[in-house]
MDTraj code that builds the backbone (N, CA, C; nanometers):
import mdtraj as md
import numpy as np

residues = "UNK UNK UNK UNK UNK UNK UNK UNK UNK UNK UNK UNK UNK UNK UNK UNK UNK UNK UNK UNK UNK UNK UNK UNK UNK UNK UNK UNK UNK UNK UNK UNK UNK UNK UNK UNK UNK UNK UNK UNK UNK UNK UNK UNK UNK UNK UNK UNK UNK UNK UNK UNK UNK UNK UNK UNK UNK UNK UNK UNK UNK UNK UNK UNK UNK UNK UNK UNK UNK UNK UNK UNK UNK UNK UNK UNK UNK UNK UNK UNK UNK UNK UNK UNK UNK UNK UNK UNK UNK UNK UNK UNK UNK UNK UNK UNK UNK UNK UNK UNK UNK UNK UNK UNK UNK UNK UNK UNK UNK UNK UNK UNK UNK UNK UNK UNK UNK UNK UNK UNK UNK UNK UNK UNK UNK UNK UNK UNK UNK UNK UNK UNK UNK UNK UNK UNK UNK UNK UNK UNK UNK UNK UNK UNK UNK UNK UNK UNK UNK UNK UNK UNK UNK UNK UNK UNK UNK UNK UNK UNK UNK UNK UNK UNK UNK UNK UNK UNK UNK UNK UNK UNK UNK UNK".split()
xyz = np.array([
    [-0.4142, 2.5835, 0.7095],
    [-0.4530, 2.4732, 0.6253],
    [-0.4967, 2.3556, 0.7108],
    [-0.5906, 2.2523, 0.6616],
    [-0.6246, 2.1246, 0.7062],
    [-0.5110, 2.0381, 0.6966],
    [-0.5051, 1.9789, 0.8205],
    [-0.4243, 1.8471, 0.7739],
    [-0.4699, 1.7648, 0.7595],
    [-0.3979, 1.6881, 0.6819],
    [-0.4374, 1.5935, 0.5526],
    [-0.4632, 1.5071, 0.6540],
    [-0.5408, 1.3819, 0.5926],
    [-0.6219, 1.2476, 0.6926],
    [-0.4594, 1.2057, 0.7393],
    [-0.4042, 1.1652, 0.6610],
    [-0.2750, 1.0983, 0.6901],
    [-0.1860, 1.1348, 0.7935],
    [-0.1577, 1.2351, 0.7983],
    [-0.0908, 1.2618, 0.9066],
    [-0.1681, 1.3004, 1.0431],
    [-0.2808, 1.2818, 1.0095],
    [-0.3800, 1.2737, 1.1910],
    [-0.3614, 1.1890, 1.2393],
    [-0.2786, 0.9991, 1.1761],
    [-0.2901, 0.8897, 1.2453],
    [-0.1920, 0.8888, 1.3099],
    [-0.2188, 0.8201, 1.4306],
    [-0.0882, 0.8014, 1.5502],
    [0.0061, 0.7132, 1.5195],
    [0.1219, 0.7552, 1.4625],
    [0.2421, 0.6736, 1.4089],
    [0.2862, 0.5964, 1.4927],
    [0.2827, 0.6313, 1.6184],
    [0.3552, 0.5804, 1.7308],
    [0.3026, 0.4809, 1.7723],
    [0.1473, 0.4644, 1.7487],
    [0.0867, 0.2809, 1.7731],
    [0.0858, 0.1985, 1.6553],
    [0.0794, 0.3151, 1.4778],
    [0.0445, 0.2148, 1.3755],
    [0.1414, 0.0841, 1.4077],
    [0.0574, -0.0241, 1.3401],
    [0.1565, -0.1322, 1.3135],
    [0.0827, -0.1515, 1.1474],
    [0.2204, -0.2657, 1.0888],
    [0.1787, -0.3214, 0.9605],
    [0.0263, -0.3736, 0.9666],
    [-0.0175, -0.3558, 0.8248],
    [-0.2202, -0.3727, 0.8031],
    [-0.2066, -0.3840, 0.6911],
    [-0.3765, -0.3309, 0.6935],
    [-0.3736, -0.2859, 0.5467],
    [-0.5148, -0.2048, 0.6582],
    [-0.5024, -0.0480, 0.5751],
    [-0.5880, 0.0248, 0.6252],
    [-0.6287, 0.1092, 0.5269],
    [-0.7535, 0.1643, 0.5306],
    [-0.8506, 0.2568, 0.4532],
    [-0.8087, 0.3904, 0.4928],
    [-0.7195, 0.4469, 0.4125],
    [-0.6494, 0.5967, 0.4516],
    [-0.7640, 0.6810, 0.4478],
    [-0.8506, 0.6492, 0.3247],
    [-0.9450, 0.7894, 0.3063],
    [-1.0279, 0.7332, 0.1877],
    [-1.1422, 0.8156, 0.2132],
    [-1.2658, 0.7873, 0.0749],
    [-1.2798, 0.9104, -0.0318],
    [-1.2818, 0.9277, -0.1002],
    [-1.3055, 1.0646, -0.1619],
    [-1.3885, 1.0147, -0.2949],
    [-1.4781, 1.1616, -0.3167],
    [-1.5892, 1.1138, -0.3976],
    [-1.5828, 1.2754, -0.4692],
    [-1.5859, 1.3150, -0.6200],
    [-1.5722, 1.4142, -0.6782],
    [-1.7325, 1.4770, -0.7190],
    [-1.7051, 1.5577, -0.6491],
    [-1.8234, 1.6397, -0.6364],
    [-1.9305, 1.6430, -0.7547],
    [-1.8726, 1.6449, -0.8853],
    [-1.9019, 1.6954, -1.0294],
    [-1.9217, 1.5612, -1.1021],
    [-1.8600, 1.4414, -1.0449],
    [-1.8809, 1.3356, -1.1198],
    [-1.9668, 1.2483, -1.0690],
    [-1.9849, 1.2216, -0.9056],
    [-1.9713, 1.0773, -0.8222],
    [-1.8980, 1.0198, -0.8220],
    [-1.7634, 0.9958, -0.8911],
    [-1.6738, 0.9288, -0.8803],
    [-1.6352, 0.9490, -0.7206],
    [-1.5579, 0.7655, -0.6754],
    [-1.5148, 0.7457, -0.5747],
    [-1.4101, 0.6812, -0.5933],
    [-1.3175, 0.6873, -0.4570],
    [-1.1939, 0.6019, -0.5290],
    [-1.1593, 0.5567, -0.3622],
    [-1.1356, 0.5111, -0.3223],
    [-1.0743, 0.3888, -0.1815],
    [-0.9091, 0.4001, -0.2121],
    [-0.8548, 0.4984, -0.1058],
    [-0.6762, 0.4988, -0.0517],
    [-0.6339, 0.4039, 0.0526],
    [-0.5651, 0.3028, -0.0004],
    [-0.5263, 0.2184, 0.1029],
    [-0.4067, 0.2676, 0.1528],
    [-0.3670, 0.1924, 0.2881],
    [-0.2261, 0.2545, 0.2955],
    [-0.2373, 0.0503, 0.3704],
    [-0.1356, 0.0161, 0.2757],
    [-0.0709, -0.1305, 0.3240],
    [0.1063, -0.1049, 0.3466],
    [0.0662, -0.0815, 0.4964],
    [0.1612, -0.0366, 0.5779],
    [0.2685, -0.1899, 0.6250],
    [0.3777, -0.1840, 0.5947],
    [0.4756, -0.3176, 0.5809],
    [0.5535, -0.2921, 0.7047],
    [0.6290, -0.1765, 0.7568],
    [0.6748, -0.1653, 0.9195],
    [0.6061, -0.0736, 0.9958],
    [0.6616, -0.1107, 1.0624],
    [0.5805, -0.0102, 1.2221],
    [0.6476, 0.1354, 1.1829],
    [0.6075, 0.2451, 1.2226],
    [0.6436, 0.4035, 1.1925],
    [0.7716, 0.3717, 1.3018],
    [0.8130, 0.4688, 1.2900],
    [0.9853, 0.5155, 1.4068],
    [1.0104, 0.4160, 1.4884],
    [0.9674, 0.2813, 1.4964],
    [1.0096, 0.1527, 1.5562],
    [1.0750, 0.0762, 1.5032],
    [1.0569, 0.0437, 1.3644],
    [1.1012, -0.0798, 1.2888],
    [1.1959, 0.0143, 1.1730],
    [1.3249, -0.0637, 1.1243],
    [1.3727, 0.0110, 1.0194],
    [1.2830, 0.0270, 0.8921],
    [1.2947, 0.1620, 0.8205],
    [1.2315, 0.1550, 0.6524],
    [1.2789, 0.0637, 0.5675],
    [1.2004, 0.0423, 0.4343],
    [1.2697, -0.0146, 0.3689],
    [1.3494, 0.0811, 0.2670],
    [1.4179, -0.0002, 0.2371],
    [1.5450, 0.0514, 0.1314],
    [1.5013, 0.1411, -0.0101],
    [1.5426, 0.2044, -0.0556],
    [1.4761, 0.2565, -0.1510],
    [1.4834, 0.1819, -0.2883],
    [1.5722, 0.0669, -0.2793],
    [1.6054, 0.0000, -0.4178],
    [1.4732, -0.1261, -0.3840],
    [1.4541, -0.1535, -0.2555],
    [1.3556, -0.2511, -0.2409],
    [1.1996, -0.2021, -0.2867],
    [1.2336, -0.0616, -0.2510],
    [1.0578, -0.0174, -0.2470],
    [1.0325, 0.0179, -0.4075],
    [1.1042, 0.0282, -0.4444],
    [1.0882, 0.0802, -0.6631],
    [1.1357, -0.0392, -0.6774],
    [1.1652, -0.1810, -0.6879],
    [1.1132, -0.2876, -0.7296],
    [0.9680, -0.3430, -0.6558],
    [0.9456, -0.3390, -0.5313],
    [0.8053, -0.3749, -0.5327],
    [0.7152, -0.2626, -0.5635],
    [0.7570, -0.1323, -0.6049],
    [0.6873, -0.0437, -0.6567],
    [0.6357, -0.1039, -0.8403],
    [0.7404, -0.1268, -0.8924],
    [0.7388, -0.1729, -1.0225],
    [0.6620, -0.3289, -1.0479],
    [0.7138, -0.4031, -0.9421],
    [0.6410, -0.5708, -0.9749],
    [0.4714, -0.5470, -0.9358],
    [0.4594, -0.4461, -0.8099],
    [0.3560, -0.4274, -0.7753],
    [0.2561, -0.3811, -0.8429],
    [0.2824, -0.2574, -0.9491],
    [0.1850, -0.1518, -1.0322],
    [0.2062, -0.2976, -1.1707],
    [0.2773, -0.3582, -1.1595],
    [0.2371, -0.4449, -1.3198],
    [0.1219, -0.5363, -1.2582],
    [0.1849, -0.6403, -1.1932],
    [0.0412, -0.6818, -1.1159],
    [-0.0837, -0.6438, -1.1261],
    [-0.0837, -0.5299, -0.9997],
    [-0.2319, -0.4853, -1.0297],
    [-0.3114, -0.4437, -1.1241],
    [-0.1971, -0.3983, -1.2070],
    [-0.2761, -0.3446, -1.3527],
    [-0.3164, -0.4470, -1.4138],
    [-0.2665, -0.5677, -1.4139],
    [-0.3015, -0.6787, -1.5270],
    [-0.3945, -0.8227, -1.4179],
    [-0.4716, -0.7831, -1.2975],
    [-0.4976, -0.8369, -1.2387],
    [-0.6428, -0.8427, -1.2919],
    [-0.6941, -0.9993, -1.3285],
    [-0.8216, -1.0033, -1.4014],
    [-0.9409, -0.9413, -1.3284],
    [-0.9086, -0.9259, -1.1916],
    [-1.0533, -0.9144, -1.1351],
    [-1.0424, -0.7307, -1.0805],
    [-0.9337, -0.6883, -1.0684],
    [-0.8994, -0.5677, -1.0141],
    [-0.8356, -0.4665, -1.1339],
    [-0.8234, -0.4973, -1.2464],
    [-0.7523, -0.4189, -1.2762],
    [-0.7858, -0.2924, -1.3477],
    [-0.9482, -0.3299, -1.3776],
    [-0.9946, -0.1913, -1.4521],
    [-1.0502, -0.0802, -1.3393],
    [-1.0518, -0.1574, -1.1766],
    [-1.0282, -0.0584, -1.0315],
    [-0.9349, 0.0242, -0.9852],
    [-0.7919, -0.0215, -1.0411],
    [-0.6501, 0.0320, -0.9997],
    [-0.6512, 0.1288, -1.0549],
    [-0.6224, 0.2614, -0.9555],
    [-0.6438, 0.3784, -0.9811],
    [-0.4300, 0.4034, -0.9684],
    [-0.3951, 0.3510, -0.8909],
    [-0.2663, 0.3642, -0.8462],
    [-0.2262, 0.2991, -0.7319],
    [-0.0728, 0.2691, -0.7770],
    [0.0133, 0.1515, -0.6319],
    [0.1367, 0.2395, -0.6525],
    [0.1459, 0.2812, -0.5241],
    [0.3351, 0.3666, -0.4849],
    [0.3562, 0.3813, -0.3673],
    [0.4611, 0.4184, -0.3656],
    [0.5327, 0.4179, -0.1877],
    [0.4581, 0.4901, -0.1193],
    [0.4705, 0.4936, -0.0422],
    [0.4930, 0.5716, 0.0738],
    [0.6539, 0.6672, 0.0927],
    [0.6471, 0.8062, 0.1143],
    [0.7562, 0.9000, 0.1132],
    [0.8456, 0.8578, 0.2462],
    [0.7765, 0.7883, 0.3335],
    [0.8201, 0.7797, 0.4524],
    [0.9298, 0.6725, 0.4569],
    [0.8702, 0.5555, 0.3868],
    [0.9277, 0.3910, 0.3482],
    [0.8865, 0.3366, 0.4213],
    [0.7829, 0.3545, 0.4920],
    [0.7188, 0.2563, 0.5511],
    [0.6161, 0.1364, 0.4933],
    [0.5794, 0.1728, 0.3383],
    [0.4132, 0.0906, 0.2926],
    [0.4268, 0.1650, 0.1729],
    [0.2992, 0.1699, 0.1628],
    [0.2149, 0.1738, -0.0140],
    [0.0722, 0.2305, 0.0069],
    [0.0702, 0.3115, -0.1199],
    [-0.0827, 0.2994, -0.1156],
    [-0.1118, 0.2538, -0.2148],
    [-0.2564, 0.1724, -0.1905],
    [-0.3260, 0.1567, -0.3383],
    [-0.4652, 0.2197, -0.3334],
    [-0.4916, 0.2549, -0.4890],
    [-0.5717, 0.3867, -0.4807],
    [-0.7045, 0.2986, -0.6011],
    [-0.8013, 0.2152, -0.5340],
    [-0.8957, 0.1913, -0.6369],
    [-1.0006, 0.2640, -0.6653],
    [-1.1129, 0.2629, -0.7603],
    [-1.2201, 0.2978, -0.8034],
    [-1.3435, 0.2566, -0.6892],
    [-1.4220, 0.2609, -0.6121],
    [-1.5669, 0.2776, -0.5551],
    [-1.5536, 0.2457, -0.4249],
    [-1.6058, 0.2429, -0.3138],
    [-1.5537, 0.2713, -0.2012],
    [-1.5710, 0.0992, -0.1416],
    [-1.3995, 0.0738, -0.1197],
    [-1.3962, -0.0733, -0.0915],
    [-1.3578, -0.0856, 0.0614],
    [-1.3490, -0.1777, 0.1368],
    [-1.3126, -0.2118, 0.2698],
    [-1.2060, -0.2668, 0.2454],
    [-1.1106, -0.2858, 0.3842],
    [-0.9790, -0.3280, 0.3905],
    [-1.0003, -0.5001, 0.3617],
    [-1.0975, -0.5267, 0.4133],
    [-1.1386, -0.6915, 0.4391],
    [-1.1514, -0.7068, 0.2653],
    [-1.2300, -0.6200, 0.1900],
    [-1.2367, -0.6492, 0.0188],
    [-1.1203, -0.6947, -0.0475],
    [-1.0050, -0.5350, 0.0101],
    [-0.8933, -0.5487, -0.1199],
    [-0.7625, -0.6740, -0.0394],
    [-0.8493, -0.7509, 0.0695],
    [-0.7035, -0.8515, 0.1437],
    [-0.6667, -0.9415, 0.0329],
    [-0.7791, -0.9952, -0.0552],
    [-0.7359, -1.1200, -0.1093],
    [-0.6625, -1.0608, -0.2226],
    [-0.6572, -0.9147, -0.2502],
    [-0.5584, -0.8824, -0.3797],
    [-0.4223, -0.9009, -0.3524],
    [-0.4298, -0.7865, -0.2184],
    [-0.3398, -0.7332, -0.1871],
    [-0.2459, -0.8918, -0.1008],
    [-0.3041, -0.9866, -0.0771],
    [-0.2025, -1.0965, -0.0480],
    [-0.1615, -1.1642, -0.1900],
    [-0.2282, -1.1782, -0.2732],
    [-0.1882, -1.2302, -0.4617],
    [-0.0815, -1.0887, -0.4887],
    [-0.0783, -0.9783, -0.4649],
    [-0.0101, -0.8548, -0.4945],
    [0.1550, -0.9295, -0.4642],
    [0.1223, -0.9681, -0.2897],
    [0.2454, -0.9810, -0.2793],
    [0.3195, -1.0909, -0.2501],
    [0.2061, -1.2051, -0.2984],
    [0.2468, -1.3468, -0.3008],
    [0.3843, -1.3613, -0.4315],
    [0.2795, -1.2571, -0.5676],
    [0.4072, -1.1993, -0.6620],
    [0.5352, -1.1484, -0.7046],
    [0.5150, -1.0585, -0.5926],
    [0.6362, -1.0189, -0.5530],
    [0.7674, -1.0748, -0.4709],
    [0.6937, -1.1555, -0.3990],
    [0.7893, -1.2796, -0.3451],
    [0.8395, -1.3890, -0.4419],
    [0.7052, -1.4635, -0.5485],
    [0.7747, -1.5337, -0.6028],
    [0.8438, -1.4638, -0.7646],
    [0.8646, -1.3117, -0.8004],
    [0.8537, -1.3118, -0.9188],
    [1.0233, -1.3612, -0.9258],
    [1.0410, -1.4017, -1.0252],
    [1.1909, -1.3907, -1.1537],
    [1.2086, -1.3276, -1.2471],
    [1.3552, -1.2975, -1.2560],
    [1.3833, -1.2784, -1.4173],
    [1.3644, -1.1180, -1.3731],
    [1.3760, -1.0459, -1.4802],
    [1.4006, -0.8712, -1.5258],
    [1.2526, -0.8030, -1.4965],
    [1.3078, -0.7314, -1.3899],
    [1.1512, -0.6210, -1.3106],
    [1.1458, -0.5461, -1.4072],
    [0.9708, -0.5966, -1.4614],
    [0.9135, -0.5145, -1.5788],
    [0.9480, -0.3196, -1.5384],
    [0.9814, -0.2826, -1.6895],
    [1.0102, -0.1582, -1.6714],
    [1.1811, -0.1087, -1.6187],
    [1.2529, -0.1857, -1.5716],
    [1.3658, -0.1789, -1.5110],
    [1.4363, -0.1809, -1.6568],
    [1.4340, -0.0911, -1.6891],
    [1.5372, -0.0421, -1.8160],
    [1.5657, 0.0936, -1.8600],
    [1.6649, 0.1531, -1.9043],
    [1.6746, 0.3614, -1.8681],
    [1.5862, 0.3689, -1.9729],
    [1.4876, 0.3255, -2.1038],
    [1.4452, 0.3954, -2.1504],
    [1.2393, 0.3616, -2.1124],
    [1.2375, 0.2899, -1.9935],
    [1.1349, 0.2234, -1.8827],
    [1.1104, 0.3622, -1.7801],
    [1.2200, 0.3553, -1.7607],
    [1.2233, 0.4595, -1.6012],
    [1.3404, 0.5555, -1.5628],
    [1.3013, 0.6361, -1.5107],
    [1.3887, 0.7447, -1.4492],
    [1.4922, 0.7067, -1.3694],
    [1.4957, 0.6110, -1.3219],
    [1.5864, 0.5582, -1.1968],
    [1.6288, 0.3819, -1.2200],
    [1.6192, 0.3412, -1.3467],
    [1.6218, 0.1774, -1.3695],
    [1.6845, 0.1304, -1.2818],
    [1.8052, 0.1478, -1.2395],
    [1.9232, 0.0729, -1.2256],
    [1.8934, 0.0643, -1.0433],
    [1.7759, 0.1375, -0.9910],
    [1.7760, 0.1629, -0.8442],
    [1.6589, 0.0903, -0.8078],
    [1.6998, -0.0815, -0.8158],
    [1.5884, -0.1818, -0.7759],
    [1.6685, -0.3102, -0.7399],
    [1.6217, -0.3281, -0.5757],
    [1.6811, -0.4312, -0.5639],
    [1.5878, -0.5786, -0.5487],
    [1.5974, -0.6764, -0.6228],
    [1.5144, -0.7556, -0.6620],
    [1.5005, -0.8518, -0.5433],
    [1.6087, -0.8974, -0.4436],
    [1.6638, -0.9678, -0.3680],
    [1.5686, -0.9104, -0.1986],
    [1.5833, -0.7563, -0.2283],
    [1.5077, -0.7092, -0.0958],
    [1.3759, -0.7319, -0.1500],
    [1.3356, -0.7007, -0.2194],
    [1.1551, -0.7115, -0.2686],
    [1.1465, -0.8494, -0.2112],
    [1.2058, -0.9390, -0.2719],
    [1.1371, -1.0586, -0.2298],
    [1.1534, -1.0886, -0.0485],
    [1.2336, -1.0463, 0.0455],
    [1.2481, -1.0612, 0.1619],
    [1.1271, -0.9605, 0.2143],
    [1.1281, -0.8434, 0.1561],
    [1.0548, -0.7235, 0.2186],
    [0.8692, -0.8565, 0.2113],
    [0.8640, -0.8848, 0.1110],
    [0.7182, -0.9262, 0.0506],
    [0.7095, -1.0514, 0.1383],
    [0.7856, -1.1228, 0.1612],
    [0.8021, -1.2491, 0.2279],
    [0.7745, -1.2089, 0.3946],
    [0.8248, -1.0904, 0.4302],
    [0.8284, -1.0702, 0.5844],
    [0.6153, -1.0478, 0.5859],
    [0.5845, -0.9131, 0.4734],
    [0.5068, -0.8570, 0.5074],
    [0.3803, -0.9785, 0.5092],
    [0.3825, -1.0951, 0.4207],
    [0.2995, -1.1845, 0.4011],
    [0.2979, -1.2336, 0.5738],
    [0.3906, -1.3700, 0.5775],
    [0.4437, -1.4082, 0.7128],
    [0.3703, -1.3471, 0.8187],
    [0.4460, -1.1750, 0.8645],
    [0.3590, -1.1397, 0.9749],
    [0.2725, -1.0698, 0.9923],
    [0.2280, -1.0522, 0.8704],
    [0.0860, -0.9601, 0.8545],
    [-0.0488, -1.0286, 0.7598],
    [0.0233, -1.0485, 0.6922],
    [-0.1074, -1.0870, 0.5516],
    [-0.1517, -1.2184, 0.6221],
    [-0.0966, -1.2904, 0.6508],
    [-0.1342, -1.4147, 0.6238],
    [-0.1902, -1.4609, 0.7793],
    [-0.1799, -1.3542, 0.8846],
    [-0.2464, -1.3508, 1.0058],
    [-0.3023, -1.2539, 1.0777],
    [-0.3383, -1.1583, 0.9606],
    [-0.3970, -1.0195, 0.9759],
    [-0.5150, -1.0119, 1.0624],
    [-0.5936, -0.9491, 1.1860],
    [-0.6905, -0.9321, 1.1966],
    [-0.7389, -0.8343, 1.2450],
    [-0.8814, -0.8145, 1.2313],
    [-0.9310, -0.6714, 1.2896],
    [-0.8854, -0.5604, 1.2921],
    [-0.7857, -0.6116, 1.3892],
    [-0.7269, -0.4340, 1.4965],
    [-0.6110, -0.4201, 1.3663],
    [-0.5713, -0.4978, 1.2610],
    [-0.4417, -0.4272, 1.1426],
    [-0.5365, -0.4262, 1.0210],
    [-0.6805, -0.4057, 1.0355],
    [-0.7500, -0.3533, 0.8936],
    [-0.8432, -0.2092, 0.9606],
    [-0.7991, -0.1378, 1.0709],
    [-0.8576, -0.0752, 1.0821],
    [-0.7977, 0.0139, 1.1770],
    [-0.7437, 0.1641, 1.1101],
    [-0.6323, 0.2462, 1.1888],
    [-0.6580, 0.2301, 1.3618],
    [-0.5761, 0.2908, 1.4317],
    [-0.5921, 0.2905, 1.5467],
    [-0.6173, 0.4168, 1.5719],
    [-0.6023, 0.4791, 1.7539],
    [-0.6181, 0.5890, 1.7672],
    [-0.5834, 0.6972, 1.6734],
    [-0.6671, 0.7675, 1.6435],
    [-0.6361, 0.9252, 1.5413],
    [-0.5427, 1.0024, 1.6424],
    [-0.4476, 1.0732, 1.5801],
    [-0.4078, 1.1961, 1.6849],
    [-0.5029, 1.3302, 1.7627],
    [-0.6501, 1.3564, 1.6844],
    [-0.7184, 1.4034, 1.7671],
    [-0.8269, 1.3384, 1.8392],
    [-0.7592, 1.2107, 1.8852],
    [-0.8573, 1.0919, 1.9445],
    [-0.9869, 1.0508, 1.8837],
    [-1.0231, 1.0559, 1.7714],
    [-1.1242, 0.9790, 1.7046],
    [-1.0839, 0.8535, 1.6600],
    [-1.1108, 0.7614, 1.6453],
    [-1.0687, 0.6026, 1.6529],
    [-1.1946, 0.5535, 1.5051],
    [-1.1852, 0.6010, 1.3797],
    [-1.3023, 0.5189, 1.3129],
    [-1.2366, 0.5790, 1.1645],
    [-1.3061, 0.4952, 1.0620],
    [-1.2915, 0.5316, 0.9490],
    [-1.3426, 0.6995, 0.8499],
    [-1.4720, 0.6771, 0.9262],
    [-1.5366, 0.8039, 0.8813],
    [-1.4347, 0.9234, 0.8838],
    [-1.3454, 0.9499, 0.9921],
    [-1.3249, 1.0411, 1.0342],
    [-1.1552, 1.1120, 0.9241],
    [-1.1711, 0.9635, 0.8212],
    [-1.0439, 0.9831, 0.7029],
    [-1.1114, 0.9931, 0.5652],
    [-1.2681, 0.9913, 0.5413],
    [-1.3370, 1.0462, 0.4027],
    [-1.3264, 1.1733, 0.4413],
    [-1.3364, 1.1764, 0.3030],
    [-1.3217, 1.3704, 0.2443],
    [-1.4170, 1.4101, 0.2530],
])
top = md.Topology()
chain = top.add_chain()
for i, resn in enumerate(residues, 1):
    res = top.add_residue(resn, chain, resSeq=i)
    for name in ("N", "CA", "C"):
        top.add_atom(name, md.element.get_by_symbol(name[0]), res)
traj = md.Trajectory(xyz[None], top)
């Protein structure tokens, strides 16, 4: 089997970004859709986040984008990462990392300041209600702004070395 774009990137240099995982375009339709991966720690360097942190900014995050005036009929999907390192977000037509920055800093300007009861955080909402911690979201969202969003450049909107040494975007479309 092929391995997937994702696991060709060199974990061992990623740092927090926001990066263009992959492009994919359906053969039968033209449809395109842009996989971000807004990566919040470094891979096997920095601790993960918590799993009660990542299903509240999983939850504040997917309400957001869905109800975001300028993005929201694009949002294809916002969820973890299996690893706990980040997120992907999955829009409609093929966007650049530099496009989706100004969302994705309003994404998590939100998440830092939200209050009150994380939409959906109720057993007949979700499978797991009770497993959200509201307190880490806002630290997790606060760090990722601070040392990434809000002084992001170049070299964290655009993966680094591939594991079979190709260094470019092309080389993560389908």
């Amino acid at each position: 089997m092929k391995t997937i774009a994702s696991f060709t990137v060199n974990h061992l240099v990623l740092e927090p970004g926001v990066y263009v995982s992959r492009v994919d375009e359906d053969p039968a339709t033209g449809a395109v859709v842009t996989t971000f991966d807004l990566r919040l720690t470094a891979p096997n360097r920095e601790p993960v986040m918590d799993t009660a942190a990542v299903h509240a900014i999983e939850h504040l995050g997917a309400t957001f984008l869905r109800n975001d005036p300028e993005w929201s009929s694009r949002v294809v999907y916002f969820g973890p990462m299996g690893c706990r390192t980040g997120f992907y977000l999955v829009v409609f037509g093929q966007r650049t990392s530099r496009e989706v920055l100004p969302l994705v800093r309003r994404c998590f300007e939100f998440v830092r300041d939200f209050e009150g009861e994380i939409p959906g955080a109720r057993p007949e909402a979700c499978g797991n209600w009770h497993d959200a911690d509201l307190n880490l979201a806002h630290w997790w969202a606060r760090r990722y702004l601070a040392n990434t969003l809000e002084v992001i450049d170049d070299a964290h909107l655009t993966y680094p070395a591939l594991l079979d040494g190709e260094n470019n975007e092309e080389s993560h479309n389908a």
